[in-house]
C-alpha positions in Angstrom: -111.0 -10.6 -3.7 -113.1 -7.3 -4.1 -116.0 -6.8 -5.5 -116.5 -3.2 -5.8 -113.6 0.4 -4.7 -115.6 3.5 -4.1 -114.0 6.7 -3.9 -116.1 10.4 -3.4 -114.5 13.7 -5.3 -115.4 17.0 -5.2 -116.6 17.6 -8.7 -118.5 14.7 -10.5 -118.1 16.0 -14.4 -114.0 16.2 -13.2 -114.2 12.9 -12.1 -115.6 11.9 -15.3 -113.3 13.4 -17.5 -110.0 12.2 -15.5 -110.9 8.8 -14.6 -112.8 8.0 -18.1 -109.3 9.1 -20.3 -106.8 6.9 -17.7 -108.7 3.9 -17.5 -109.6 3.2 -20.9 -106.0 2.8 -22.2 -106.5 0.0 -19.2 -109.7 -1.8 -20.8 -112.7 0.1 -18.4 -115.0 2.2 -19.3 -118.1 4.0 -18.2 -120.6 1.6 -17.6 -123.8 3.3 -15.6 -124.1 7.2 -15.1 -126.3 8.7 -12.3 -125.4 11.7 -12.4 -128.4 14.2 -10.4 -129.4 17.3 -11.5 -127.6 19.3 -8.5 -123.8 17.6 -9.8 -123.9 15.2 -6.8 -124.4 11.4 -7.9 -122.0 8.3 -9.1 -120.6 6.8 -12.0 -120.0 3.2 -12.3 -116.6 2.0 -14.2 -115.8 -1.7 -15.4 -114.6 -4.0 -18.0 -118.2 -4.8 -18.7 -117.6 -8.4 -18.7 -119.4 -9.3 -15.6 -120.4 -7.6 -13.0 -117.8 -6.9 -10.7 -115.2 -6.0 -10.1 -116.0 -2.7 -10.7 -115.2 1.0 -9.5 -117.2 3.7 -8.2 -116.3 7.9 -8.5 -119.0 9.3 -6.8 -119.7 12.8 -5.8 -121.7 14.3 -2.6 -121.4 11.9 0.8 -122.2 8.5 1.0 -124.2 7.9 4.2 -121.9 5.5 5.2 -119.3 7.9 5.9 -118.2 9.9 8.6 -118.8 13.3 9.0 -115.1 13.8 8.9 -114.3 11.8 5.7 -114.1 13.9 3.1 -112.4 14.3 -0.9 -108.8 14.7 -0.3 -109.4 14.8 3.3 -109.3 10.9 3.5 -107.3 9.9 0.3 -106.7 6.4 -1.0 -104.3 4.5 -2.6 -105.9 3.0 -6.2 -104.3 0.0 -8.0 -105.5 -1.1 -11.3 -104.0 -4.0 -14.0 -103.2 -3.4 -17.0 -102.4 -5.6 -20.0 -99.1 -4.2 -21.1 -96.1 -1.4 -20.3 -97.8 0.6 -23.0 -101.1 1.0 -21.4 -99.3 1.9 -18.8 -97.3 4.5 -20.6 -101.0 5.5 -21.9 -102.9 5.6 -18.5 -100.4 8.3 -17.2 -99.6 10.0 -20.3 -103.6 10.6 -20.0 -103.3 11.5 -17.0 -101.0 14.4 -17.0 -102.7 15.7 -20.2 -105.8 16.6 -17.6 -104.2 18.3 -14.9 -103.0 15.3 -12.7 -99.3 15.0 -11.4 -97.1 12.4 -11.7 -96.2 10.7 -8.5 -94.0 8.1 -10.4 -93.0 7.8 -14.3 -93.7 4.8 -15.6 -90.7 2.0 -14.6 -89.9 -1.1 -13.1 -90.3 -0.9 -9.7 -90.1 -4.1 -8.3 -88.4 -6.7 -11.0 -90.6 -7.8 -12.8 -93.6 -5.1 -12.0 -93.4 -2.2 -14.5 -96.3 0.6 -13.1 -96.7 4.8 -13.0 -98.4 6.6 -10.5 -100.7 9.7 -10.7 -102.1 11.9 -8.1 -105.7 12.7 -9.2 -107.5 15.8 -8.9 -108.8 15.0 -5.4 -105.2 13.7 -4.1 -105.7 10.2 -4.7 -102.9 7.9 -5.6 -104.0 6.2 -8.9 -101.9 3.6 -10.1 -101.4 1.1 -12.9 -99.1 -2.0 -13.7 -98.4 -4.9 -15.1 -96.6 -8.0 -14.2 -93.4 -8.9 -17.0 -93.6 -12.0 -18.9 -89.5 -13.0 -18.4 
């Protein structure tokens, strides 16, 4: 259904770090870096496979936004698949080890959808499941 998320943080290199350790256990990985000289810029995350879906962190504002909208000031909800409970387990076990809070352990939550849930450095929801073969 989507092609492309986009989400803007404060700090870029942050960003990096925190979304490069929880989505790998999930299959994506850094795929194009334009980082700028000044911090401001975008990184590009995806399986690699194709060329979309993918994910955009991106730092400094978009010109498509409002003046209002702003990291943390307009925070999103992020689903991603994974393959198994124990990427899973991985994506927010790499999560808390930089800095992010758990906003659900990994569980069943709805029978038979076994996810976690992180809050990201910029207040984002971040989440990742995976439907249970019965």
């Amino acid at each position: 259904m989507f092609d492309h998320v986009g989400i803007v943080v404060r700090d870029l290199e942050s960003g990096r770090r925190f979304y490069e350790a929880v989505l790998a256990p999930l299959g994506h990985r850094l795929l194009e870096d334009h980082t700028q000289a000044d911090g401001t810029g975008w990184l590009v995350f995806g399986t690699g496979t194709s060329h979309s879906p993918f994910f955009v962190v991106a730092a400094g504002r978009p010109s498509f936004w409002n003046p209002g909208h702003e990291p943390g000031n307009s925070p999103v909800h992020l689903a991603f698949g994974a393959a198994s409970r124990e990427s899973v387990d991985r994506f927010h076990a790499a999560g808390l080890r930089l800095g992010a809070r758990s906003n659900g352990e990994p569980g069943v939550r709805r029978k038979p959808f076994y996810c976690a849930f992180l809050i990201d450095p910029d207040d984002n929801n971040v989440e990742a499941g995976v439907y249970l073969t019965p």
